[in-house]
C-alpha positions in Angstrom: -10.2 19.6 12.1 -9.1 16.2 10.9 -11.7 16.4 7.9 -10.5 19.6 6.9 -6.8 18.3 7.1 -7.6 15.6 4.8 -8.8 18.5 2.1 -5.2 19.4 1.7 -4.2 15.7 1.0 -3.6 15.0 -2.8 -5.0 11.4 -4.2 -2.5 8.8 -3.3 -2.0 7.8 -6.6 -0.8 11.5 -7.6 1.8 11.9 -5.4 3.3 8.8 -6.5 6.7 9.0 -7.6 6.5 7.1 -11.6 8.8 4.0 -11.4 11.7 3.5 -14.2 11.6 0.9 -15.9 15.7 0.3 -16.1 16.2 0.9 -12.3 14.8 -1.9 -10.5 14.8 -0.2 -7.3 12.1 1.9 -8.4 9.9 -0.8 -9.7 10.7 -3.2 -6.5 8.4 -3.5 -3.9 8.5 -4.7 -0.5 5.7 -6.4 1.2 4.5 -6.4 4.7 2.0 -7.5 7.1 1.1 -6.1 10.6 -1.1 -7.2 12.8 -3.9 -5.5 15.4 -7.2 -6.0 17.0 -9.8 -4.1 17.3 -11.1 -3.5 20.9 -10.3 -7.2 21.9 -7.5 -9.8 20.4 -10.6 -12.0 18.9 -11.1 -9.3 16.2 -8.1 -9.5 14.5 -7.0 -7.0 11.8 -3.9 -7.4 9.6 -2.4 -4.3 7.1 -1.1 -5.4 4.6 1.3 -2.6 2.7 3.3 -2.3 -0.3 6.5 -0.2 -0.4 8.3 1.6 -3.1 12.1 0.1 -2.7 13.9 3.4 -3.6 11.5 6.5 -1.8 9.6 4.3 1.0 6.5 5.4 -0.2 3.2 3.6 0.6 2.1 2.5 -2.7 -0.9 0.3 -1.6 -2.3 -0.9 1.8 -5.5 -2.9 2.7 -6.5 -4.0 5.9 -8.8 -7.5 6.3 -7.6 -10.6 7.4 -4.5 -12.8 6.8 -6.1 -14.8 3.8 -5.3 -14.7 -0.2 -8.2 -13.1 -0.8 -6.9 -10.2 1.0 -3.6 -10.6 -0.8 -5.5 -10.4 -3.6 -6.7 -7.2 -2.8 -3.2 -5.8 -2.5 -2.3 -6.4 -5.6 -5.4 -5.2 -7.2 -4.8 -1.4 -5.2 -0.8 -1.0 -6.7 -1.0 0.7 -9.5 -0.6 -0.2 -12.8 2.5 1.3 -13.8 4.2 -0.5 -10.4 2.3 -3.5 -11.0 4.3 -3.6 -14.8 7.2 -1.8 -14.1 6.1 1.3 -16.2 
């Protein structure tokens, strides 16, 4: 059931509402980091997610550990026009 759930999901990066240049709202993003384990607290798992401002909408997320590298990642995944402010 779950898989056929997910058929009626549209791309992330579709759904997106386009950010506006002259409203910084819409082109700032808020960044956050949460923390789980996987089975036991030695295999530790932080999400790291990127918020629209204005609508709340996930714009990015990537789970690894707490490093730069994973930061990294982050910003790699929000797109473009966020990443520009177009």
């Amino acid at each position: 059931m779950a898989q056929k759930n997910s058929l009626n999901y549209h791309h992330a990066c579709q759904t997106l509402t386009k950010p506006d240049p002259s409203d910084s709202n819409t082109i700032a993003l808020e960044l956050d980091e949460l923390w789980s384990f996987v089975i036991k607290k030695a295999n530790k798992r932080w999400i790291w997610i990127a918020l629209c401002r204005r609508t709340r909408q996930v714009v990015a997320y990537v789970i690894g550990d707490r490093s730069e590298t994973t930061c990294r990642k982050l910003r790699e995944y929000i797109p473009e026009s966020y990443r520009h402010g177009r």
